[in-house]
C-alpha positions, 0 to 999 in steps of 0.5 A: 590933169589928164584927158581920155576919150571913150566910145560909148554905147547907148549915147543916142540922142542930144538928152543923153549926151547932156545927161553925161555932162550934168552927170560927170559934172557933180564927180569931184575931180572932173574939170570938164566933159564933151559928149558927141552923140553922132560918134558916141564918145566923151572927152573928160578932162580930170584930176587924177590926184582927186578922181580915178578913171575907174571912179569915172567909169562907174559913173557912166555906167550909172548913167546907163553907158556902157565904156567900151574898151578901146579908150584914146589919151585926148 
């Protein structure tokens, strides 16, 4: 298991803070997702033998986020 944090830009409000988490939700490999509207970031807890972090990311950005580059190990 491994665990990232991103910033995030266009998570503005609590809709689209849980608009990430029921959207992660359904990728195969992602055990978990907190959002935080008020910083505009996400932890996602995930398993890389199943998902990659850019699976992941392609994911946000379906949803209409944009990753931005300076991601943190959790």
């Amino acid at each position: 298991m491994k665990t990232v944090k991103y910033n995030l830009e266009g998570m503005y409000c609590y809709t689209s803070q849980d608009r990430s988490k029921t959207g992660l939700g359904y990728l195969e490999g992602v055990i978990d997702s907190n959002a935080n509207c008020m910083d505009q970031t996400i932890t996602i807890t995930y398993d890389e033998n199943i998902v990659s972090e850019k699976e992941i990311i392609a994911r946000l950005e379906e949803m209409e986020f944009k990753v931005i580059d300076n991601k943190q190990e959790a």
